[in-house]
C-alpha positions as a LaTeX table, in Angstrom:
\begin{tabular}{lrrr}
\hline
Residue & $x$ (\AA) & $y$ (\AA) & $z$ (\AA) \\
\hline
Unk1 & $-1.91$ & $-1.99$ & $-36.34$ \\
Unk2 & 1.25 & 0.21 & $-35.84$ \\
Unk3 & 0.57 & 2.98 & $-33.78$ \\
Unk4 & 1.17 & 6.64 & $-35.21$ \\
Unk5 & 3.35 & 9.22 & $-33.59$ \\
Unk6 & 0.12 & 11.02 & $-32.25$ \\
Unk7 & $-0.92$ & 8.08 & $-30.36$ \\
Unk8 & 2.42 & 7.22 & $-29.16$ \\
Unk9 & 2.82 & 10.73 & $-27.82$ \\
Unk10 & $-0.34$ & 11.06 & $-26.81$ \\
Unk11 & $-0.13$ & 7.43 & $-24.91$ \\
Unk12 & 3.55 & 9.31 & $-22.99$ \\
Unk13 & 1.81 & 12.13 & $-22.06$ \\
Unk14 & $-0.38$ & 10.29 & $-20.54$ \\
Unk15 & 1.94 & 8.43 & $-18.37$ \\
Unk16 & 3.53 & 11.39 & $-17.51$ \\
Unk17 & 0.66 & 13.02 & $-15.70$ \\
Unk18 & 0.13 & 9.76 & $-14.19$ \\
Unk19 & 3.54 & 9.80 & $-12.77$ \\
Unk20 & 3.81 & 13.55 & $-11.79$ \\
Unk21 & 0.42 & 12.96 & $-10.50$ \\
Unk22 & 1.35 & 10.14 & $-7.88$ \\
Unk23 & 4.58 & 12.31 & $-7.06$ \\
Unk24 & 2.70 & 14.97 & $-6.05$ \\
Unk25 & $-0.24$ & 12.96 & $-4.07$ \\
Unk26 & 2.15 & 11.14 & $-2.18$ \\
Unk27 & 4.30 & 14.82 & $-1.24$ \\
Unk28 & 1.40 & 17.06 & $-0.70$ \\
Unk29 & $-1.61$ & 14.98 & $-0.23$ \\
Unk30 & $-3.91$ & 13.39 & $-2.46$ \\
Unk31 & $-7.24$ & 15.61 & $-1.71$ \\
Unk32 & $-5.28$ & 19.02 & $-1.61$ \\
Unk33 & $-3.51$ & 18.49 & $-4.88$ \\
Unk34 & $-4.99$ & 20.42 & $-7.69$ \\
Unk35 & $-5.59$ & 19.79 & $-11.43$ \\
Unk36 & $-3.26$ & 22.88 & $-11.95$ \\
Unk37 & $-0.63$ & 21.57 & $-9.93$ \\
Unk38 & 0.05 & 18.44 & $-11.85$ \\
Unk39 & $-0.54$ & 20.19 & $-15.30$ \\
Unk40 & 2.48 & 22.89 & $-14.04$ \\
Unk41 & 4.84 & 19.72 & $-12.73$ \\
Unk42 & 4.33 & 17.99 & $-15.70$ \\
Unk43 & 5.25 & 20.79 & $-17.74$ \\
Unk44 & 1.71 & 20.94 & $-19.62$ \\
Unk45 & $-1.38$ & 23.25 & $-20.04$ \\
Unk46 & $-4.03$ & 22.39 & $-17.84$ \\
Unk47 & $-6.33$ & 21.77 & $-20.54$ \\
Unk48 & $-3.79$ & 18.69 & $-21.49$ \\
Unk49 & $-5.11$ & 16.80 & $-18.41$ \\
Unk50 & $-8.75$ & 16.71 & $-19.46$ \\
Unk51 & $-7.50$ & 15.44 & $-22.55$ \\
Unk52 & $-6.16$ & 12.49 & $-21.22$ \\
Unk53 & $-8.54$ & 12.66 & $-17.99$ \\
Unk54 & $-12.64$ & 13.77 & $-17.72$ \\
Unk55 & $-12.62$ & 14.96 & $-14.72$ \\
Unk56 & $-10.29$ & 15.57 & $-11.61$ \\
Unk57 & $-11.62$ & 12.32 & $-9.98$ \\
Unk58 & $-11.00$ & 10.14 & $-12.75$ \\
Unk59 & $-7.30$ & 11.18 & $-12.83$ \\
Unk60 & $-7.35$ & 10.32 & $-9.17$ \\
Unk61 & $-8.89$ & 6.98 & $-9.42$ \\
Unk62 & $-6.37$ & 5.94 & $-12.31$ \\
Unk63 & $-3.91$ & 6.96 & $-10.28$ \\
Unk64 & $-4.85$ & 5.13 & $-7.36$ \\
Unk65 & $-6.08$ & 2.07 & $-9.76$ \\
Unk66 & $-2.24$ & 2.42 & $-11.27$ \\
Unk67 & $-0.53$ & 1.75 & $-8.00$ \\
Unk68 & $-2.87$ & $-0.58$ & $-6.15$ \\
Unk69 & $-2.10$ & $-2.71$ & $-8.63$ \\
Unk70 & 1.40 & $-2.62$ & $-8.52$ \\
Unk71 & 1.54 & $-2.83$ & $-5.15$ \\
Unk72 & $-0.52$ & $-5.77$ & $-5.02$ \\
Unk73 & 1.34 & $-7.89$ & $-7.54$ \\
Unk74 & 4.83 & $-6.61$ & $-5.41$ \\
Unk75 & 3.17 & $-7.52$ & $-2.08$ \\
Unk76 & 2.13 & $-11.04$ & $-3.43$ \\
Unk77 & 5.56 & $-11.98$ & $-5.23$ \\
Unk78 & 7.19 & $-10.97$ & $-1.63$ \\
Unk79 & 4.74 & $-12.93$ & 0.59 \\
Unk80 & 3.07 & $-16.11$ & $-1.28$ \\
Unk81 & 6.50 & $-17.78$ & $-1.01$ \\
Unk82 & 6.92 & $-17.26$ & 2.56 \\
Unk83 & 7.73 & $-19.94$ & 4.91 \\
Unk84 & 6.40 & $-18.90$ & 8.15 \\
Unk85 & 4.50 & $-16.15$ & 10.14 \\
Unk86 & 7.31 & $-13.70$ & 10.77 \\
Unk87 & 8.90 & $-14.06$ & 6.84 \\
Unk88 & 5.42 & $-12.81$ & 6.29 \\
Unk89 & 5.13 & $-10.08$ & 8.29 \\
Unk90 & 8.29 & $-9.04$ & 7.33 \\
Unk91 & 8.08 & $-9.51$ & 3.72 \\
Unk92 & 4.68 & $-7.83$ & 3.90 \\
Unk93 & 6.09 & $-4.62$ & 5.43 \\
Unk94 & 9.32 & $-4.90$ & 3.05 \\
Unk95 & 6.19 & $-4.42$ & 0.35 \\
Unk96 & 4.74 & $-1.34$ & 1.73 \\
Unk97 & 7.75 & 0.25 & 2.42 \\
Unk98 & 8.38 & 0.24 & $-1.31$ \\
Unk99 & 5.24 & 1.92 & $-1.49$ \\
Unk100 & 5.51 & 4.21 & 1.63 \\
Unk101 & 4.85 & 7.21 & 0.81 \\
Unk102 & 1.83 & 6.62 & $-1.33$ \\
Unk103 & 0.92 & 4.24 & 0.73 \\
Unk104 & 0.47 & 5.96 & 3.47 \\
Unk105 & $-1.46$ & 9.14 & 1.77 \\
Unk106 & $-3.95$ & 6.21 & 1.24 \\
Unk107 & $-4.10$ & 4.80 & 4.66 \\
Unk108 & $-4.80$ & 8.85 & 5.55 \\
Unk109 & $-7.02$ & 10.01 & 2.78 \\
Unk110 & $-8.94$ & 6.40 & 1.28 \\
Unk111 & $-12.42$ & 7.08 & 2.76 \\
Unk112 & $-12.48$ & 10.33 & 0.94 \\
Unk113 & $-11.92$ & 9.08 & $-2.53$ \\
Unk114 & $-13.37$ & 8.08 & $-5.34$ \\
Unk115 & $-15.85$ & 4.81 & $-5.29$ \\
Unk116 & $-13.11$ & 3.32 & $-8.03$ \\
Unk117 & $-10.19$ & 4.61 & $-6.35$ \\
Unk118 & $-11.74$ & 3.24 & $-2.91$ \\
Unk119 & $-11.90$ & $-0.45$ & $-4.44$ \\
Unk120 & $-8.30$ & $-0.41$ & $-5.69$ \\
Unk121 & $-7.23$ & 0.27 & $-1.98$ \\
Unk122 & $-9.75$ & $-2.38$ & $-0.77$ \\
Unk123 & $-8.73$ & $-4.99$ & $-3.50$ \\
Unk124 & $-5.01$ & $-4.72$ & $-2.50$ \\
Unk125 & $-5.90$ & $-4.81$ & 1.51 \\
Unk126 & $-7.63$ & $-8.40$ & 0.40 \\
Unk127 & $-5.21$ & $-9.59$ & $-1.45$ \\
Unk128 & $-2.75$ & $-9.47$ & 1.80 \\
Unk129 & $-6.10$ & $-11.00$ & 3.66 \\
Unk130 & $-5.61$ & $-13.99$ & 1.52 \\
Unk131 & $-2.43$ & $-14.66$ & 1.43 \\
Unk132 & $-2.40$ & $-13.94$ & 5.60 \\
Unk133 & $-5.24$ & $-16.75$ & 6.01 \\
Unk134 & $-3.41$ & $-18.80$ & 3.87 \\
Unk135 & $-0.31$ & $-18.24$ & 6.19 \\
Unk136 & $-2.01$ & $-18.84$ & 9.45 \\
Unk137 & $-3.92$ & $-22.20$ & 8.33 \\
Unk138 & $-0.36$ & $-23.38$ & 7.39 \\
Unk139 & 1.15 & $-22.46$ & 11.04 \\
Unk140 & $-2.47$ & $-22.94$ & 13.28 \\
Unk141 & $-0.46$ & $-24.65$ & 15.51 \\
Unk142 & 1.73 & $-22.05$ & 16.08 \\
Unk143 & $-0.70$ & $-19.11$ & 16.35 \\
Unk144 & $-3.44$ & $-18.34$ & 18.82 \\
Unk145 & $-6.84$ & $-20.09$ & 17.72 \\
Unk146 & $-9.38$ & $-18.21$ & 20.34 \\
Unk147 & $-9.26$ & $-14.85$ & 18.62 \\
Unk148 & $-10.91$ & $-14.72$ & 15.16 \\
Unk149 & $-8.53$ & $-15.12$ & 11.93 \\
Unk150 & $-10.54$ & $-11.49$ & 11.01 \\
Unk151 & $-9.23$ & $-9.68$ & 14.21 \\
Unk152 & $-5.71$ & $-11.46$ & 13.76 \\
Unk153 & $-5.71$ & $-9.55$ & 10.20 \\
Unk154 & $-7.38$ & $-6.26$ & 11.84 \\
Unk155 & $-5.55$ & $-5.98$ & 14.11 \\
Unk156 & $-2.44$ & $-6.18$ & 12.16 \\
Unk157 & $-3.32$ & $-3.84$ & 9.54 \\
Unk158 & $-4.11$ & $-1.82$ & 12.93 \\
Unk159 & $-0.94$ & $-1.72$ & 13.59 \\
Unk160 & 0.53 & $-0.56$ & 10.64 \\
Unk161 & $-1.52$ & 2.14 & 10.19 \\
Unk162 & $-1.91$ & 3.92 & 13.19 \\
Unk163 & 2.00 & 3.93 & 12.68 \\
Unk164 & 2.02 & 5.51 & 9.29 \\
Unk165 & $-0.54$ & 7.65 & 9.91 \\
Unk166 & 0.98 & 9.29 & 12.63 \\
Unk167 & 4.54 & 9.05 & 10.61 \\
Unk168 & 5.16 & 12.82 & 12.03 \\
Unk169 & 5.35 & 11.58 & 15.65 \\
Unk170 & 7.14 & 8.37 & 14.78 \\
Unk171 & 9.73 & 8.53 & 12.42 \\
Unk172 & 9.92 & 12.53 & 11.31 \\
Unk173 & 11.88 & 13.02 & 8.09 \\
Unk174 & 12.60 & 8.96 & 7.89 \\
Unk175 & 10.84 & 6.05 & 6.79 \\
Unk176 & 8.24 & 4.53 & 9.45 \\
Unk177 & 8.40 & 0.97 & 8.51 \\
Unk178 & 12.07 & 1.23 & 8.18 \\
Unk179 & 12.38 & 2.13 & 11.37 \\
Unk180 & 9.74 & 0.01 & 13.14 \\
Unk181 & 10.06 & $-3.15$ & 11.15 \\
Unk182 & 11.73 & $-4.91$ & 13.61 \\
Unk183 & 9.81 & $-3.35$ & 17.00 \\
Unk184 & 5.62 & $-4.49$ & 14.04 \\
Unk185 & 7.18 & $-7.75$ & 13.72 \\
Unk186 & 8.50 & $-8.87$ & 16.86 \\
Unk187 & 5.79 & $-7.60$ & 19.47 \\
Unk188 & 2.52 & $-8.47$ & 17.16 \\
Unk189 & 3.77 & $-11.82$ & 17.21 \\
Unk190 & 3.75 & $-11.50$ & 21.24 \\
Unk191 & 0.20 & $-11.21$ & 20.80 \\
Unk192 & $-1.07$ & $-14.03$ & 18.46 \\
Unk193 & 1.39 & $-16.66$ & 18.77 \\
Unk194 & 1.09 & $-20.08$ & 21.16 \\
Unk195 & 3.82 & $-20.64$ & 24.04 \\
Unk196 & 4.72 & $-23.21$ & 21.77 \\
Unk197 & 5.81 & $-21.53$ & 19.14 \\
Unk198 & 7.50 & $-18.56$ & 21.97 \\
Unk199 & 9.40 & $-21.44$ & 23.60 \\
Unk200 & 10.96 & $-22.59$ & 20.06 \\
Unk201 & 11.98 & $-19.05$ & 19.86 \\
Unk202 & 13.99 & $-18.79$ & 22.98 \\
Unk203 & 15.40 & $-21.87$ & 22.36 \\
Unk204 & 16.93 & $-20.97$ & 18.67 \\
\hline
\end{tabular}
């Protein structure tokens, strides 16, 4: 059935607040952006947002639902083609930094959220957690088998994080993983790689 011009408009509001709404969480902060502050960006009455949204935590949780995804389809079209460890570390960072700012109001604010908004972020952290185990079981002769695949991943995501979230001290004004690609890459694959796979390093 064709849709009317109501539902059509009703359908681009929608996506409006949605995208105002992600603009703003990933500037200000997810938890200390208001209802009223998305209805004034977006140019709409703050009544307009219950419209389209129950309650204040459901517009979060679509939100966050909205760009999990995305960032979880992006993040396995850069890494499930891969051909070794450090493509996938670097593709997997490429990924994120698509996503950085958002991203990283996540890695900051996720255990405060929603339960639905809370599985998005957990859904796209084991997505990555698949396609990693997938990468290591192709290269386990290359990478350090006497520290569990699970603290390989941890410690990885580790890594990442404690960088973003501390973006101030890092990077100020600049993109973290733009500027630390490189430094991620190279030393966390110091720490779980054979001398096998460090001596066909040196010698390329």
């Amino acid at each position: 059935m064709k849709k009317t011009m109501r539902q059509m408009q009703k359908e681009q509001t929608k996506e409006r607040l949605l995208e105002t709404a992600c603009q703003l969480f990933s500037k200000q902060g997810i938890l200390n952006t208001r209802v009223a502050d998305v209805a004034q960006a977006a140019g709409v009455s703050h009544g307009t947002i219950f419209l389209h949204f129950e309650t204040q935590e459901r517009l979060v949780t679509e939100v966050v639902e909205r760009y999990c995804g995305g960032m979880a389809a992006r993040l396995h079209e850069l890494t499930c083609s891969c051909g070794d460890v450090r493509e996938f570390l670097s593709a997997h960072l490429e990924g994120i930094m698509e996503f950085e700012p958002f991203y990283t109001r996540l890695v900051i604010e996720n255990r405060f959220l929603p339960l639905g908004a809370r599985d998005a972020w957990i859904t796209v952290q084991s997505a990555i957690s698949y396609h990693f185990s997938q990468m290591v079981e192709r290269e386990i002769s290359l990478v350090r088998t006497d520290v569990p695949l699970s603290v390989l991943f941890n410690t990885w995501m580790g890594l990442i994080h404690y960088y973003l979230e501390n973006g101030d001290l890092f990077a100020p004004g600049e993109s973290v993983i733009h500027r630390y690609k490189n430094v991620l890459c190279g030393n966390y694959l110091k720490m779980i790689t054979t001398e096998r796979m460090k001596h066909d390093a040196k010698s390329i």
